[in-house]
N, C-alpha and C positions, 0 to 999 in steps of 0.2 A: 822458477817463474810459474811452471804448469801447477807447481804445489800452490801458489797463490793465487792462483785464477779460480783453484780449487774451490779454495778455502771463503774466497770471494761469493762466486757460483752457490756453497751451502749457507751461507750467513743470506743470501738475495731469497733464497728460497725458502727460508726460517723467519725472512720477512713477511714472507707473502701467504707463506701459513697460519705466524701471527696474526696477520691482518686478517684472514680470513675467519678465523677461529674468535677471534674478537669480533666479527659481524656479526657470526650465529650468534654468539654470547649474548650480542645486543637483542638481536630479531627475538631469542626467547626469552629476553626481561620483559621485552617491551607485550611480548603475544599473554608471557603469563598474568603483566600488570592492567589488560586490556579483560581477560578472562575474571577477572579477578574483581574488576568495576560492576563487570556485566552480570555478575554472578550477584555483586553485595547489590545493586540497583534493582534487581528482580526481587531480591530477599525482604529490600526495605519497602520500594514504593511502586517497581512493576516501573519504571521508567527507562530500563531497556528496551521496551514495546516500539517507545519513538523510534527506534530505528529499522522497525517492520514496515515494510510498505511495498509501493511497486507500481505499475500497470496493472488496474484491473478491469475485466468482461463484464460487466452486468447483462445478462439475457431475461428480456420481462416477456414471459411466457403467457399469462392469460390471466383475467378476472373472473368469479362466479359470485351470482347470485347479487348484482348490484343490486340498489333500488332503482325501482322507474319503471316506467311501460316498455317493453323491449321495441315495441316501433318507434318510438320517437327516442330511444336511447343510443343517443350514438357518443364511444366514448376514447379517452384514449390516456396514455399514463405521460408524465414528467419525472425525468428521475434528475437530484443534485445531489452530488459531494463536491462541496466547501467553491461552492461559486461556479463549477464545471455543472452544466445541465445539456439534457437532451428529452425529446421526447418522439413515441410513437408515431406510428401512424391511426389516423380516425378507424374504430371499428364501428361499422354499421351498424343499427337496430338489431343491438342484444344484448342483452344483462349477462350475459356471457364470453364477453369477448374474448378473441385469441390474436396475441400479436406477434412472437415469437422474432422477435427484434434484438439485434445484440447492438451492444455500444462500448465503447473503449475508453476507460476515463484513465490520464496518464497521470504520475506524482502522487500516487493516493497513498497516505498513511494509516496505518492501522490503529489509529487514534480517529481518525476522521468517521464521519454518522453519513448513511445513505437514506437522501429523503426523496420519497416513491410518491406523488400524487395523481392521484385521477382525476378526471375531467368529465361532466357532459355535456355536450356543443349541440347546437342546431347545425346541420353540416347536409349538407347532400352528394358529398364527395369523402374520400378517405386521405385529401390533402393533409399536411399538418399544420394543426393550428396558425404557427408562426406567418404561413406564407397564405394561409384562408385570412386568416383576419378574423374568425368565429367569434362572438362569445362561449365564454364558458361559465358553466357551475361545479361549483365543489363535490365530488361522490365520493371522495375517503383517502384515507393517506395512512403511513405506514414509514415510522423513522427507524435505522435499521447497524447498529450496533456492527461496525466492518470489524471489528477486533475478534468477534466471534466466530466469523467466516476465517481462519486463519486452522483452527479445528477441524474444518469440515471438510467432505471431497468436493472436489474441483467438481462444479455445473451438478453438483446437487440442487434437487431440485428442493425450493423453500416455502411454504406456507404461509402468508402471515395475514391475520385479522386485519380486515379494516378498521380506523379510527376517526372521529369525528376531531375538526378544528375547535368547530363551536359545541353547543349542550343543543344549538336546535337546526343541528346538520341532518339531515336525513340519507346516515350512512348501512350498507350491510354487505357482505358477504368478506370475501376474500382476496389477495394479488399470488400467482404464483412467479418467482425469478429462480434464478440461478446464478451464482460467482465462480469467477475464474482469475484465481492470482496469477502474476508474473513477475514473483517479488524480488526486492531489490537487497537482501538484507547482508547476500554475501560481499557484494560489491562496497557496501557499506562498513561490513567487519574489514575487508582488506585497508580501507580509505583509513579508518581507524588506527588502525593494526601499523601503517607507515606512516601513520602522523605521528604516532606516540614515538615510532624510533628516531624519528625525526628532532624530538622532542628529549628524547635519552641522548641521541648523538650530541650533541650542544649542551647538554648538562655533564656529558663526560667530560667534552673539551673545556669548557668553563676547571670543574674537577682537576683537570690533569694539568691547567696554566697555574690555580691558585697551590697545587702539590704535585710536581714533578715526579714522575714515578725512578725512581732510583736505577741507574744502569746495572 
């Protein structure tokens, strides 16, 4: 009896080693046929990218050198990615403004464009626009390529020219910002990485009902 409780006891645990051996097995088909996508997607069209993204910082640091008389120039920035916007607060009379303002834009992909524009308001206050109710005029804008920020250090600071809407915009000088990722990209390879076994599991058992593996 003790010999067959034995014998019982090593066949339970030849199961469960089997079975276990057979998970890893799956975990690295599936990890290598996931590496394997990621790899041929980069090589072809760079559409691995889609899966870069995250929580990002945008910090808009200062303007120089707007146009306009710095006493009556009072100005402030708007920034958008993909429908999320914020903007500043009013800087007073100066072609040189400094705002030094951070904002948190959540979901952002690294396919997605950051559009930076400036503003100048009659304002006698450093309220924002939204809740003054000012008008405004166009002073320059600056569309901003996030896939490039993935290269750089974190709250590097950035340079970028002003550019005009129109041909008879009366724009000049510069925006300084800075990025700060908080990417999502591992959480992303995991999600992947167990859908596909998920996706093998189910094609084994399909497999193993349509051909019974032999005792």
């Amino acid at each position: 009896r003790r010999k067959l409780e034995a014998q019982q006891a090593a066949q339970q645990h030849a199961a469960k080693a089997m079975s276990s051996k057979k998970s890893s097995f799956r975990k690295k088909i599936a990890q290598d046929i996931l590496l394997d996508q990621m790899s041929s997607s980069m090589q072809d069209d760079s559409a691995a990218v889609l899966s870069l993204g995250g929580e990002l910082t945008v910090t808009v640091h200062s303007a120089s050198r707007l146009a306009g008389n710095p006493q009556s120039t009072h100005t402030y920035a708007e920034i958008d990615i993909d429908g999320q916007s914020y903007q500043t607060n009013i800087s007073l009379q100066s072609c040189d403004p400094v705002w030094d303002e951070s904002f948190t834009f959540s979901h952002v992909r690294a396919t997605d464009f950051l559009d930076l524009n400036i503003f100048k308001v009659q304002a006698m206050s450093c309220t924002p626009v939204r809740k003054s109710g000012a008008a405004k005029t166009f002073t320059g804008s600056v569309r901003i390529s996030l896939l490039e920020s993935f290269t750089m250090e974190a709250n590097e600071s950035l340079h970028y020219t002003l550019g005009r809407q129109q041909g008879t915009d009366e724009v000049s000088g510069e925006v300084v910002i800075s990025l700060s990722w908080r990417t999502n990209a591992n959480s992303l390879m995991q999600f992947k990485v167990q859908t596909l076994e998920e996706i093998l599991a189910q094609r084994m058992e399909i497999l193993a009902q349509l051909k019974p593996l032999s005792a």
